[in-house]
KESEGU-961924 format. One line per 2 residues: number of its first residue (from 1); for each residue x negated, y negated, z negated of N, C-alpha, C. Coordinates in Angstrom, 3 decimals. Atoms other than C-alpha are relative to their C-alpha. Layout:
BEGIN
NUM	X Y Z X Y Z X Y Z ~ ...
END
This chain:
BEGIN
1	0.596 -1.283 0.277 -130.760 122.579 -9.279 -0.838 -0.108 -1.275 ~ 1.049 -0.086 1.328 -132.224 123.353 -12.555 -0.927 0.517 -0.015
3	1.486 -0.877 0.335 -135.722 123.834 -13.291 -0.417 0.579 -0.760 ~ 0.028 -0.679 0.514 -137.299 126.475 -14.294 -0.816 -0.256 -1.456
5	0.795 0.493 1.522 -138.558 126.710 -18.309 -1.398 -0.590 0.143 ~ 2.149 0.053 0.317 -142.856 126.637 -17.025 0.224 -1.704 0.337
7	-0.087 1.401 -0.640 -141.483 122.950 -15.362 0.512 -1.031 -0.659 ~ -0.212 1.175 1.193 -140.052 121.354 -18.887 -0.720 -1.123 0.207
9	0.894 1.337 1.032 -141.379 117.936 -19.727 -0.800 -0.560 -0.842 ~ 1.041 0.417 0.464 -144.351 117.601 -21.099 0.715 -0.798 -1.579
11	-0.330 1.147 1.439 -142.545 115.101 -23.693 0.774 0.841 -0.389 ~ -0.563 -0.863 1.109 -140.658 118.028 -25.278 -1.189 -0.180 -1.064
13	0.858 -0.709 0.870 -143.676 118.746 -27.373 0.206 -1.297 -1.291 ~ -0.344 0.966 1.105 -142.954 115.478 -29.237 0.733 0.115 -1.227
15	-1.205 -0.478 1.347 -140.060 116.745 -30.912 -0.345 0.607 -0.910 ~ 0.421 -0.420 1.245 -142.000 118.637 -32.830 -0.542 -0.371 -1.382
17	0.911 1.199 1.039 -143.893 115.893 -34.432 1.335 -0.918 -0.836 ~ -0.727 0.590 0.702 -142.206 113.594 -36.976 0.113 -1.445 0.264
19	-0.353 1.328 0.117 -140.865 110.309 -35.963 -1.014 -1.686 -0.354 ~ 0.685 0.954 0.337 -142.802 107.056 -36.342 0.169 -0.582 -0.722
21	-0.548 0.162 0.954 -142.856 106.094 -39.323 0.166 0.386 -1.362 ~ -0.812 -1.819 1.101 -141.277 109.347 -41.444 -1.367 0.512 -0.052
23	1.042 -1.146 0.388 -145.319 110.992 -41.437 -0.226 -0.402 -1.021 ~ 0.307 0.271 1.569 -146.251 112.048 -44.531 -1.599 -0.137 0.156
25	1.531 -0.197 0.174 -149.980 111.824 -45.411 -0.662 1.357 0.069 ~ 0.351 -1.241 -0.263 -150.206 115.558 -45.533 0.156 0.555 1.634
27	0.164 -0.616 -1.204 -148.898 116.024 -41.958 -0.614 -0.912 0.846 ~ 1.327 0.584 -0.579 -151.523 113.197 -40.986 -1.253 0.648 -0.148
29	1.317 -1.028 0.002 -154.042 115.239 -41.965 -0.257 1.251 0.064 ~ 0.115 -1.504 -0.519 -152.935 118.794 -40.942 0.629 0.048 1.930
31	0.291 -0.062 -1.405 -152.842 117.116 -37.504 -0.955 0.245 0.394 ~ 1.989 -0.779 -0.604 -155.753 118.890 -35.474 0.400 -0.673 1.729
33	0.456 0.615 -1.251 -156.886 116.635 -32.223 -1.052 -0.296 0.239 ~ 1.472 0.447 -0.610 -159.697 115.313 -30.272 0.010 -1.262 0.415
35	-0.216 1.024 -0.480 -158.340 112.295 -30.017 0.021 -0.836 -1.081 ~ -0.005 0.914 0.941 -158.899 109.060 -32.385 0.703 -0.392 -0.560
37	-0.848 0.280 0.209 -156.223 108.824 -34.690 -0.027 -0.651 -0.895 ~ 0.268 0.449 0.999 -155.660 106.512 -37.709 1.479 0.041 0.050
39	-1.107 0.091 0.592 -153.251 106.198 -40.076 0.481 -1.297 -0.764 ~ -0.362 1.373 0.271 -151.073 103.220 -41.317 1.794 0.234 -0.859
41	-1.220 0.097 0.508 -148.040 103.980 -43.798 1.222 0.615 0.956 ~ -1.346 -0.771 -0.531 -146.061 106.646 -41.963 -0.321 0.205 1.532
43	0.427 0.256 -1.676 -147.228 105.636 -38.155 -1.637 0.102 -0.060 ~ 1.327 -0.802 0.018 -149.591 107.413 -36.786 -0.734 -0.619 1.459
45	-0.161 0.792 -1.497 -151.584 105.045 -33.891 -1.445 1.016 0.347 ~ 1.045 -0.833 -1.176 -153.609 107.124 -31.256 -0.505 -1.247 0.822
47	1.100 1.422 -0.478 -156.740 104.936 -29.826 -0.553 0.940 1.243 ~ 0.588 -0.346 -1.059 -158.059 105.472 -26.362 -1.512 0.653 -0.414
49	1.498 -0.478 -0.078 -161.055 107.675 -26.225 -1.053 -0.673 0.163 ~ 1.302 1.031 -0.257 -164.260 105.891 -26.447 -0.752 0.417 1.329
51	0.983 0.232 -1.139 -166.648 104.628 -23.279 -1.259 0.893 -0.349 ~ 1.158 -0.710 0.533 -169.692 106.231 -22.588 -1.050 -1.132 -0.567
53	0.760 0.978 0.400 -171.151 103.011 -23.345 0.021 -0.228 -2.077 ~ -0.343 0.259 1.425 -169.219 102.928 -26.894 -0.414 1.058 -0.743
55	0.681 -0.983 0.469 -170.421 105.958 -27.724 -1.383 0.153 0.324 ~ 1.362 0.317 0.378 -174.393 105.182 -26.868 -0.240 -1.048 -0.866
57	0.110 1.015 1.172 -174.102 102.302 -29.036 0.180 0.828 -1.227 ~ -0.760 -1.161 1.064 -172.244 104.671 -31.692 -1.805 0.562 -0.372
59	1.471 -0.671 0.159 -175.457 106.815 -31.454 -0.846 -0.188 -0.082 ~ 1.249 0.883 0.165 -178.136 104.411 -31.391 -0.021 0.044 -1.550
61	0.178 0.709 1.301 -176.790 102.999 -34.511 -0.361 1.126 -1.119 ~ 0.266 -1.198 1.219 -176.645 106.364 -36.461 -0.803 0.927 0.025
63	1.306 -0.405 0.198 -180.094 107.294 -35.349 -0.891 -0.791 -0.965 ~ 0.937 1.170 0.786 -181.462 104.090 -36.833 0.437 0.025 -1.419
65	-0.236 -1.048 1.896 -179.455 105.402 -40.121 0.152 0.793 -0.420 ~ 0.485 -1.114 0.843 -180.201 108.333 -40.417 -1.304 -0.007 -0.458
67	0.881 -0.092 0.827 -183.588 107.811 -41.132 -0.327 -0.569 -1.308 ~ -0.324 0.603 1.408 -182.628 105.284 -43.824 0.083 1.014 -0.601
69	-0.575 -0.988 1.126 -180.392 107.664 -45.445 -1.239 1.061 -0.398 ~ 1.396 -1.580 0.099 -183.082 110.465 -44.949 -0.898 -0.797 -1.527
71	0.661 0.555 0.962 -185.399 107.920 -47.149 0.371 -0.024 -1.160 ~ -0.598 0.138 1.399 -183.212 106.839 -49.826 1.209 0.786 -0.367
73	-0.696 -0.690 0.403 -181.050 109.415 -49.956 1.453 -0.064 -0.034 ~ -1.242 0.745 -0.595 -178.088 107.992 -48.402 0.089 1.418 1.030
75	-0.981 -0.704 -0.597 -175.238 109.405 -46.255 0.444 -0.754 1.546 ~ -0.563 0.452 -1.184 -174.367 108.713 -42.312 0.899 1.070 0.866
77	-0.600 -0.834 -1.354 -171.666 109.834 -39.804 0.167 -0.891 1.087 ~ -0.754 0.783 -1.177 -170.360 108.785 -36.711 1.280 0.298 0.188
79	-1.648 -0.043 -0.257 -166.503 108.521 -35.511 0.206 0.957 -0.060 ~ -1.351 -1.138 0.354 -163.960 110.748 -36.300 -0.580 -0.001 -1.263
81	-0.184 -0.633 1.291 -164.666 111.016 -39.705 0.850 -1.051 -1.086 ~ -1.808 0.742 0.615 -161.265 109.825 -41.692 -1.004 -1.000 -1.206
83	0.212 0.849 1.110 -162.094 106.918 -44.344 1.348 -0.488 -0.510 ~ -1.535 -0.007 0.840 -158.840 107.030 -46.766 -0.320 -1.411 -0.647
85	-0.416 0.983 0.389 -158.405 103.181 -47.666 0.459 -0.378 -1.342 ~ -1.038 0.021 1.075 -155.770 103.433 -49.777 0.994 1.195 0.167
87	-1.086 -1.078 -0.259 -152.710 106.014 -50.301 0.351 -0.317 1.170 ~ -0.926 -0.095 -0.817 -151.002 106.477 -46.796 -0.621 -1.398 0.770
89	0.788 0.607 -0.757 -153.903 104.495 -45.066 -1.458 0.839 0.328 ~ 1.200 -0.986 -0.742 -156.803 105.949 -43.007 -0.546 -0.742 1.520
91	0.644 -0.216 -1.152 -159.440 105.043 -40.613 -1.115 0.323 0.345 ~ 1.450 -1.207 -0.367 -161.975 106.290 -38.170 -0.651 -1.074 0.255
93	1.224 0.750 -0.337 -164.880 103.874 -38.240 -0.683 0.613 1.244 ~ 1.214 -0.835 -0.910 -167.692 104.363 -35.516 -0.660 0.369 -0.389
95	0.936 -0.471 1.258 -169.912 104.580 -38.468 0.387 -0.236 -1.227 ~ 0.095 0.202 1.571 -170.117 104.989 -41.869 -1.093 0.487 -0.755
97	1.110 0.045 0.842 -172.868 104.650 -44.609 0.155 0.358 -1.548 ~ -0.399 -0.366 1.083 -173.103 105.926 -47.765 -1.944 -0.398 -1.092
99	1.514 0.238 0.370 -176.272 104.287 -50.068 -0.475 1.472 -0.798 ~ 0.292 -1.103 0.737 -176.372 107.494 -52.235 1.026 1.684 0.629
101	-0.597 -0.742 -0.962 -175.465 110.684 -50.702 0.848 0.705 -0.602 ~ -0.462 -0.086 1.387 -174.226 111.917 -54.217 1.538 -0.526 -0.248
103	-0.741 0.670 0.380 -171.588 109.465 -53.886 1.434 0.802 -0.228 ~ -1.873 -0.774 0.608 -167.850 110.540 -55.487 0.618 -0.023 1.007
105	-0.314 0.518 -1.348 -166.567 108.871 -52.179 -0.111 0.657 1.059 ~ 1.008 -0.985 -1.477 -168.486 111.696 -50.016 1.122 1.153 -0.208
107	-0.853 -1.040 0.076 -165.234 114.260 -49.759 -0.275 0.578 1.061 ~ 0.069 -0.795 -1.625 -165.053 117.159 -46.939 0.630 -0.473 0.645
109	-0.859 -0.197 -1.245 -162.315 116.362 -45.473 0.162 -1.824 0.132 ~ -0.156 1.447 -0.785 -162.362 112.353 -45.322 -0.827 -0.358 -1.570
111	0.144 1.003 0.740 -164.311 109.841 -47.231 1.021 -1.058 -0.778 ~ -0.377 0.916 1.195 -163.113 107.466 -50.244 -0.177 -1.506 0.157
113	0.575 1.736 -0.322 -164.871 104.397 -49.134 -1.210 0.293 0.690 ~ 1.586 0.234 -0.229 -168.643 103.293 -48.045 -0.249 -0.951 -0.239
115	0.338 1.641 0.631 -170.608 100.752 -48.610 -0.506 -0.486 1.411 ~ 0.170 1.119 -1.202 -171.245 99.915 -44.808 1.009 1.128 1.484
117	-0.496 -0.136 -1.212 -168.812 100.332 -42.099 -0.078 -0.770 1.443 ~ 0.279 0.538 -1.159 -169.546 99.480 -38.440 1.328 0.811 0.941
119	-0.949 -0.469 -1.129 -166.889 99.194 -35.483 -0.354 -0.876 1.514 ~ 0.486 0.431 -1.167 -167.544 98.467 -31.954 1.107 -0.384 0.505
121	-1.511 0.526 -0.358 -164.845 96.587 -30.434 -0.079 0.704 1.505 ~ -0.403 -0.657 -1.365 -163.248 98.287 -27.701 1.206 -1.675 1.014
123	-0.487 0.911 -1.268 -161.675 96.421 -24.262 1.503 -0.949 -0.356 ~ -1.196 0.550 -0.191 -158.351 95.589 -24.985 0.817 -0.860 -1.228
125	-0.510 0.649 0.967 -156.450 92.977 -26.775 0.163 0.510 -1.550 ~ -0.293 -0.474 1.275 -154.904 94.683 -29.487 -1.326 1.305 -0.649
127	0.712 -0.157 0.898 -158.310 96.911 -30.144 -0.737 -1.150 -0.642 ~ 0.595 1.124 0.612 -159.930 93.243 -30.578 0.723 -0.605 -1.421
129	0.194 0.839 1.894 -157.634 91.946 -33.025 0.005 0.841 -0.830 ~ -0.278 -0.726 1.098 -157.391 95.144 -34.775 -1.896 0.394 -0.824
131	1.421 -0.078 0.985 -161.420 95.337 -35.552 -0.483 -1.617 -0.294 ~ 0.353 1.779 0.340 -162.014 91.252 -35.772 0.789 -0.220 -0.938
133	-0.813 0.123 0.807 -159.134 90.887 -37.981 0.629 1.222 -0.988 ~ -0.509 -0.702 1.248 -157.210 93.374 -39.406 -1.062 0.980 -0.812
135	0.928 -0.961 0.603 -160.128 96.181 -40.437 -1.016 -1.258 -0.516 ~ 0.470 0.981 0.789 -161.863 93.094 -41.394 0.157 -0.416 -1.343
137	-0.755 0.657 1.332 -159.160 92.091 -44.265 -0.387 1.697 -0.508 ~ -0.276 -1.462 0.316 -158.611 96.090 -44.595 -1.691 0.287 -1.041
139	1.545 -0.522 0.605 -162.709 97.068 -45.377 -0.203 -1.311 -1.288 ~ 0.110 1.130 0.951 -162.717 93.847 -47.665 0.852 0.412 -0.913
141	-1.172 -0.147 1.023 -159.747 94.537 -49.486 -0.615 1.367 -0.659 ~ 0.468 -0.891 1.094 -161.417 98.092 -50.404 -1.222 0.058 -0.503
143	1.530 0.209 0.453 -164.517 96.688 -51.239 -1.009 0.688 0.425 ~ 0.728 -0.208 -0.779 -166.478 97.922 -48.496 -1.370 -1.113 -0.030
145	1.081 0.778 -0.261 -170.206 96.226 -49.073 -0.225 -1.047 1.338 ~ -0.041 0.521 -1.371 -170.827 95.487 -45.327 0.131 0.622 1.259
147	-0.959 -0.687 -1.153 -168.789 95.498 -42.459 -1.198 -0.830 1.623 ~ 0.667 0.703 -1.561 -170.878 94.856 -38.716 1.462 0.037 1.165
149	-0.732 0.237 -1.197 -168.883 94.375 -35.809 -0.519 -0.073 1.241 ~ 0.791 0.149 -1.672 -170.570 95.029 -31.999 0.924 -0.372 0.465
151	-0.934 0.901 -1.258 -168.785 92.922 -29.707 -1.211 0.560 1.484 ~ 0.456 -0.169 -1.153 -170.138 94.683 -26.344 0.210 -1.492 0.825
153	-0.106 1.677 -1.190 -168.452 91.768 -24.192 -0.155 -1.523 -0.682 ~ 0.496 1.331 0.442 -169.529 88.932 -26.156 -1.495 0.395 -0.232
155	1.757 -0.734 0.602 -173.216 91.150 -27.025 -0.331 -1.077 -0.898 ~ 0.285 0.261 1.094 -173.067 89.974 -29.990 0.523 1.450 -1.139
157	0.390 -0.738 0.815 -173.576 91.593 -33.328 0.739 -0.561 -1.537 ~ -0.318 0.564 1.301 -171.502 90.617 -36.842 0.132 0.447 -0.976
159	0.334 -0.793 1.430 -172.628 91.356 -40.167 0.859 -1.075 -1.127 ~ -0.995 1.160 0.937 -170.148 90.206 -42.750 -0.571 0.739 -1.782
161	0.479 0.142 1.486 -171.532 90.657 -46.555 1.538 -0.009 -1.174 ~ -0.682 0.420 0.670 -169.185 90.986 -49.452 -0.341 -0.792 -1.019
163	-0.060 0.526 0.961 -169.266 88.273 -51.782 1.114 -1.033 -1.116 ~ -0.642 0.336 0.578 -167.547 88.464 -54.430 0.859 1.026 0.010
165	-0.954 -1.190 -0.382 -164.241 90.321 -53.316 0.268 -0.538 1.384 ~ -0.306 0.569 -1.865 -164.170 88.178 -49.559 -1.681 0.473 0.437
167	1.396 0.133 -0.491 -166.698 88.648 -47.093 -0.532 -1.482 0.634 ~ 0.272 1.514 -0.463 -168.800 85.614 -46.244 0.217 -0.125 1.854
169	-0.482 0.514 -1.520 -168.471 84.022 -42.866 -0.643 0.987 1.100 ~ 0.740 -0.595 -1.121 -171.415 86.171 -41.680 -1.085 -0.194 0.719
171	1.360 0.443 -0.884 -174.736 86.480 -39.530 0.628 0.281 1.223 ~ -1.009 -0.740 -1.533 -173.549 86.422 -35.911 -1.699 -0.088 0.761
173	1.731 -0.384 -0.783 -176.941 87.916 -33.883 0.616 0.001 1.391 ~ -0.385 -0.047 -1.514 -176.724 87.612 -29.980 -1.125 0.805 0.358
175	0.211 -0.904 -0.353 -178.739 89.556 -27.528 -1.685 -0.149 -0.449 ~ 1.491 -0.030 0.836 -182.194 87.938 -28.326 -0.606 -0.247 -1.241
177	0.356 0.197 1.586 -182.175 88.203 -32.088 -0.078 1.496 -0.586 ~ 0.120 -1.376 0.668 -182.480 91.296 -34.379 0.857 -0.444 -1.297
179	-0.760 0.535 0.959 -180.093 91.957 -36.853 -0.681 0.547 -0.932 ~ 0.734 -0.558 1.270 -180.774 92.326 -40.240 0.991 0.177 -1.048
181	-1.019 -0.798 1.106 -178.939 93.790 -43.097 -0.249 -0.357 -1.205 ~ 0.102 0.579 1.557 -178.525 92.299 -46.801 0.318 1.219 -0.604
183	-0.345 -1.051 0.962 -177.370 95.930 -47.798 -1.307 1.454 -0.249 ~ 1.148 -1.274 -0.248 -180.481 98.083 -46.173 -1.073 -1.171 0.449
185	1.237 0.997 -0.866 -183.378 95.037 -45.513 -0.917 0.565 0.454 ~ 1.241 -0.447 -0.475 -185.605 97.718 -44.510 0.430 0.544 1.664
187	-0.701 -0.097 -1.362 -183.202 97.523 -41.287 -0.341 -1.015 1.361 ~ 0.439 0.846 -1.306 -184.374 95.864 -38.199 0.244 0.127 0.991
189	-0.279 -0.868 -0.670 -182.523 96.509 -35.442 0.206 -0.840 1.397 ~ 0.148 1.087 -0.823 -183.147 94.252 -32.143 1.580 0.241 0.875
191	-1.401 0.530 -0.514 -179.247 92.968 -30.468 -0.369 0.825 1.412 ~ -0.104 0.121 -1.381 -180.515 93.826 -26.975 -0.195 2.053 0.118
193	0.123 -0.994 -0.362 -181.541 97.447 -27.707 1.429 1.057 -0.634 ~ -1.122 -0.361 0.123 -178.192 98.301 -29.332 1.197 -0.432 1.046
195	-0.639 0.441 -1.770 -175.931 96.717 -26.576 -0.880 0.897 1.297 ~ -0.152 -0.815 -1.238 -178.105 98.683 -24.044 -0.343 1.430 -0.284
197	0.224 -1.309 -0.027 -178.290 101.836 -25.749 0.820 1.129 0.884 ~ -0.795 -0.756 -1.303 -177.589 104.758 -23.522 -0.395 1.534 -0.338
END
């Protein structure tokens, strides 16, 4: 017995979309969702919605820079806001920093670069190696100042520095240290109250 049209398949709606792969950069960015998407040369990878935990961390951090920015006249968001890489590359940091708010880099519809990106590693294998490793090489390669890294399940904290065109090895802060920042030193931000922000 055939069912009726309201009882289709949910996975019709796919067809509408373009292949994995085949997206252009324009219909990556006249996709409209609520869901975390980045872009990677044609493939378009959808990221599990963030914890409520990953998102009080998220918010801690971009209370503690916004008042920077407020000072020196710097720029902060939190996730979802696109950071264009390179042509036909794109991602959504948890944060992003901007030392001058002025900056050329500061577009409406997605940022150019920053000079400090932070990502909170989420649960599962492949988000680990994709913020430990690959957005690692990625933010380096576009000369991203400094990249942090929250490791919730290790509660640790990693601030990687660019020097040069690599980033150095890094300050790795655990839960009873405070991290500190070579890009904002007027940053002080204790390991234990970011891990239990809420």
């Amino acid at each position: 017995m055939r069912r009726p049209e309201t009882e289709a398949p949910v996975w019709r709606i796919a067809t509408i979309f373009p292949n994995q792969g085949e997206w252009s950069e324009q219909e990556y960015l006249a996709l409209e969702t609520n869901r975390r998407v980045e872009f990677d040369n044609g493939f378009v990878e959808v990221h599990d919605a963030p914890t409520d935990r990953h998102q009080g961390i998220m918010m801690f951090l971009c209370f503690a820079l916004s008042s920077i920015a407020r000072q020196i006249g710097g720029a902060v968001r939190p996730g979802g806001l696109l950071l264009r890489l390179w042509e036909q590359k794109y991602r959504q940091p948890d944060v992003v920093f901007l030392l001058d708010r002025n900056n050329v880099l500061r577009q409406e519809n997605f940022w150019d670069g920053a000079d400090l990106a932070i990502e909170i590693v989420s649960r599962g294998l492949e988000d680990r190696e994709r913020d430990l490793v690959t957005k690692r090489f990625e933010y380096e390669r576009v000369g991203i100042q400094e990249y942090w890294i929250v490791d919730p399940e290790q509660e640790t904290v990693t601030v990687l520095s660019l020097s040069g065109y690599v980033y150095s090895e890094g300050d790795l802060f655990g839960r009873g240290d405070i991290v500190k920042s070579p890009l904002l030193p007027e940053l002080a931000l204790p390991v234990a109250e970011i891990l239990d922000a809420n």
